[in-house]
C-alpha positions as CSV (number, residue, x, y, z in Angstrom):
1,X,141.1,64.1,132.5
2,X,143.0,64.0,129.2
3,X,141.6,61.1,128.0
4,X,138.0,62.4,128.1
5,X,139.6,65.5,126.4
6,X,141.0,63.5,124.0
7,X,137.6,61.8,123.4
8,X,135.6,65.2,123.2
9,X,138.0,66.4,120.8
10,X,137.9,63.5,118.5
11,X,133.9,63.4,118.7
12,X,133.8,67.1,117.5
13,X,136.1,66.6,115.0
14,X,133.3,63.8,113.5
15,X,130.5,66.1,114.0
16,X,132.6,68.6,112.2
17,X,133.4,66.5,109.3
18,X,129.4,65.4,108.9
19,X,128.6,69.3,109.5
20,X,131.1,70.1,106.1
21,X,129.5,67.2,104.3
22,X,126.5,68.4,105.0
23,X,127.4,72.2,103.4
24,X,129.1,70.7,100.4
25,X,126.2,68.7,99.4
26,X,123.9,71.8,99.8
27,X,125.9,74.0,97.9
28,X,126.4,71.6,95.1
29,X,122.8,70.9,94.7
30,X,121.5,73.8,95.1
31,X,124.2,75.2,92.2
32,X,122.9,72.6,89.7
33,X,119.6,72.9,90.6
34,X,119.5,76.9,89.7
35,X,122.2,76.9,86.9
36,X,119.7,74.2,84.9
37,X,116.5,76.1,85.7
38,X,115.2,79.6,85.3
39,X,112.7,79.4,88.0
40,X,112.6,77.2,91.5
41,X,109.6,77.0,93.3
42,X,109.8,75.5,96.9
43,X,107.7,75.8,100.0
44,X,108.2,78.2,102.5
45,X,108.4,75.7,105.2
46,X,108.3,76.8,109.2
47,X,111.6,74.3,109.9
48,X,112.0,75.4,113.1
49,X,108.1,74.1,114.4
50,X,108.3,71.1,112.5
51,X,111.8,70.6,114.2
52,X,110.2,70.3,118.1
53,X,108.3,67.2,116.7
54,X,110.3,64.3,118.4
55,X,109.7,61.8,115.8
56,X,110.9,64.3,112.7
57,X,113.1,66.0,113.9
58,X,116.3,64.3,113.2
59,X,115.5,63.4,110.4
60,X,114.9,67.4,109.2
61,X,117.6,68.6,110.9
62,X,120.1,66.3,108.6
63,X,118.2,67.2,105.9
64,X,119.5,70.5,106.4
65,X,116.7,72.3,104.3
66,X,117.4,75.6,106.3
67,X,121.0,75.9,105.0
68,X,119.6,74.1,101.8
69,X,117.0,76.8,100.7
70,X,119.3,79.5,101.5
71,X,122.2,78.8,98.8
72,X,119.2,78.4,96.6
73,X,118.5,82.1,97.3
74,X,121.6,83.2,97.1
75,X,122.7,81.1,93.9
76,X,119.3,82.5,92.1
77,X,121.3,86.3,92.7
78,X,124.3,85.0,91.3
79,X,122.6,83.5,88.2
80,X,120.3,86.1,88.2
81,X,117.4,83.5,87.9
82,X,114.0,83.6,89.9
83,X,113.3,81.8,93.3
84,X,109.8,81.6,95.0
85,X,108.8,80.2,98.5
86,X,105.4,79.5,98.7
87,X,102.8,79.3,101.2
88,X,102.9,75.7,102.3
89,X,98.7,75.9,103.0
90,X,97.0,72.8,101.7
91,X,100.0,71.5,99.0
92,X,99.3,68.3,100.2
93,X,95.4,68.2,99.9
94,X,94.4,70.2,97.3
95,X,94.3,68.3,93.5
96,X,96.7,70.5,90.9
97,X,94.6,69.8,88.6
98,X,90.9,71.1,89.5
99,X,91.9,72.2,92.7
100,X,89.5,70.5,94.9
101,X,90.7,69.5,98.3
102,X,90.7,66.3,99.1
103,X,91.3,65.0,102.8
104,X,93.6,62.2,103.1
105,X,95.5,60.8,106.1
106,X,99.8,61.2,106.0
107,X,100.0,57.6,105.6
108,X,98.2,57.9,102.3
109,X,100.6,58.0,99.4
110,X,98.1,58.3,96.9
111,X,96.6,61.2,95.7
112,X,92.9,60.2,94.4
113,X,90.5,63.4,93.7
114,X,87.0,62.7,93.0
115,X,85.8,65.9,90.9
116,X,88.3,65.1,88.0
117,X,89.4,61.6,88.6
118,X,92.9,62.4,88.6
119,X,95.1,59.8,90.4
120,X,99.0,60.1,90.8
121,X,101.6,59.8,93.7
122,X,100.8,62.3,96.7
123,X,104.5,64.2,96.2
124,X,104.0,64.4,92.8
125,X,100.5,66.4,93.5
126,X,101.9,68.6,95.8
127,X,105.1,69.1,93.6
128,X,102.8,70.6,90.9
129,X,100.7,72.3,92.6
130,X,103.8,74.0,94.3
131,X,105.4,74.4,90.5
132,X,101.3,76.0,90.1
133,X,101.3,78.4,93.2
134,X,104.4,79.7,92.4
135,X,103.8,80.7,88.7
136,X,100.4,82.0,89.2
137,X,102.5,85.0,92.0
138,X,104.7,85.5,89.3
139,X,101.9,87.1,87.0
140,X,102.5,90.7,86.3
141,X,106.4,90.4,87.1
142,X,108.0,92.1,84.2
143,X,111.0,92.8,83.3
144,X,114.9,92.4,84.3
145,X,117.3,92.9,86.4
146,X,120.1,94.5,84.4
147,X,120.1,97.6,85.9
148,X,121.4,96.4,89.2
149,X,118.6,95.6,91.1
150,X,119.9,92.3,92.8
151,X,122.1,92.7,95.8
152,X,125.5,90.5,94.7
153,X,127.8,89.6,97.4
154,X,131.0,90.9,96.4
155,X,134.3,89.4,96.5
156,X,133.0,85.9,96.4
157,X,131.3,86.4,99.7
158,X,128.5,83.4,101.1
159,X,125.4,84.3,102.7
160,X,125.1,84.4,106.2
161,X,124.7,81.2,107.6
């Protein structure tokens, strides 16, 4: 009928509208984020397992950290600044500081580590020792890229998305 039409139509049109909002917040983040930083360090995060978990996965799919990370990759080529994806094995147990791993349930938001008795917020743990991972595979990377190593999109083309 046309009224179910009608209805269809005006749902997609809000999904639509969430889906921009969605794109224009990535882009402008991720912009910032790489025009006031030379490096960005994030993990390389298997979105699309941790997306069949019923209880996240609404919550990570309007995160958007698919599309997210991937104007972060593309902004670092127009900026010509450097982005890493690292391994996201043990970021959330191991200590940044001594680099002992200590066990601790998800519901824990407090990193304690008994070697060195360091003691700070579990995100803030993992955030350096993300910030660690990622300078550490940087070692022995010299050199620029003036002499047209990046691959630019021309003509103010987006990545693929």
């Amino acid at each position: 009928s046309s009224n179910r039409r009608k209805a269809v139509q005006k749902l997609a049109k809000k999904h639509l509208k969430v889906s921009r909002q969605r794109k224009d917040f990535a882009v402008k983040t991720a912009k910032a984020l790489v025009q006031s930083n030379d490096l960005v360090v994030y993990e390389d995060l298997q979105v699309k397992n941790m997306v069949k978990n019923r209880h996240l996965a609404k919550s990570i799919s309007d995160a958007s950290w698919s599309l997210f990370t991937d104007w972060i990759d593309y902004y670092t080529k127009v900026f010509d600044t450097w982005a890493i994806a690292v391994a996201p094995h043990y970021t959330s147990t191991d200590c940044s500081v001594c680099g002992t791993r200590v066990k601790k349930s998800l519901s824990t938001r407090t990193h304690r580590c008994h070697s060195c008795g360091t003691v700070m917020h579990r995100d803030h743990n993992a955030a350096k020792l993300i910030l660690l991972k990622g300078i550490h595979s940087t070692v022995g990377h010299t050199g620029s890229k003036a002499c047209g190593q990046n691959n630019l999109c021309l003509g103010g083309e987006t990545p693929l998305i």
